[in-house]
C-alpha positions, 0 to 999 in steps of 0.5 A: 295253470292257475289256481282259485278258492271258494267257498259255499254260500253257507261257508261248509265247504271250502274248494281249491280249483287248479285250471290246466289249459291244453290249447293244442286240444282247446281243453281245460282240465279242472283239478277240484279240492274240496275241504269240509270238516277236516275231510278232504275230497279230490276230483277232477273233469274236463271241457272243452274251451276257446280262450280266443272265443270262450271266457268264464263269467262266474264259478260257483260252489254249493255245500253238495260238491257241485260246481257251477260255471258260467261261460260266455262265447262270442259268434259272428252274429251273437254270442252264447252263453253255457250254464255247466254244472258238475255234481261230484256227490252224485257223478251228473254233468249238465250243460245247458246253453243259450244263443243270443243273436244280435238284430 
């Protein structure tokens, strides 16, 4: 379990994301806790996750509620690399992902 904080771009939102990890089930459970004027507002989501495979890069979170992740995994003949986007104010869940094969 671990905790992390971050902020938006144009400092309005601060979050606190709480990262449970079930390695039976290679699940990640994303615990979200966003401050902004004095409101508090909670959620959650989980994806699946490798930790022997599978690292995040970079997470990002902007003014609407929206959570962006960066994650990198490895393959016999590359490695991949996601673009997970979580939007809280509107409920959407996309993913988008990249092979790069090595020549």
């Amino acid at each position: 379990m671990s905790y992390n904080f971050y902020q938006s771009g144009d400092k309005k939102i601060l979050a606190c994301l709480k990262t449970i990890q079930n390695k039976k089930y290679n699940v990640l459970k994303f615990e979200c806790t966003f401050l902004n004027k004095g409101n508090l507002y909670r959620d959650q989501f989980f994806l699946s996750f490798d930790d022997a495979h599978e690292k995040f890069i970079d997470i990002l979170i902007d003014s609407n509620k929206t959570i962006t992740l960066l994650k990198t995994s490895n393959t016999h003949s590359g490695f991949n690399i996601s673009v997970i986007k979580k939007e809280f104010s509107s409920n959407h869940f996309f993913n988008s992902f990249q092979k790069i094969c090595y020549r």
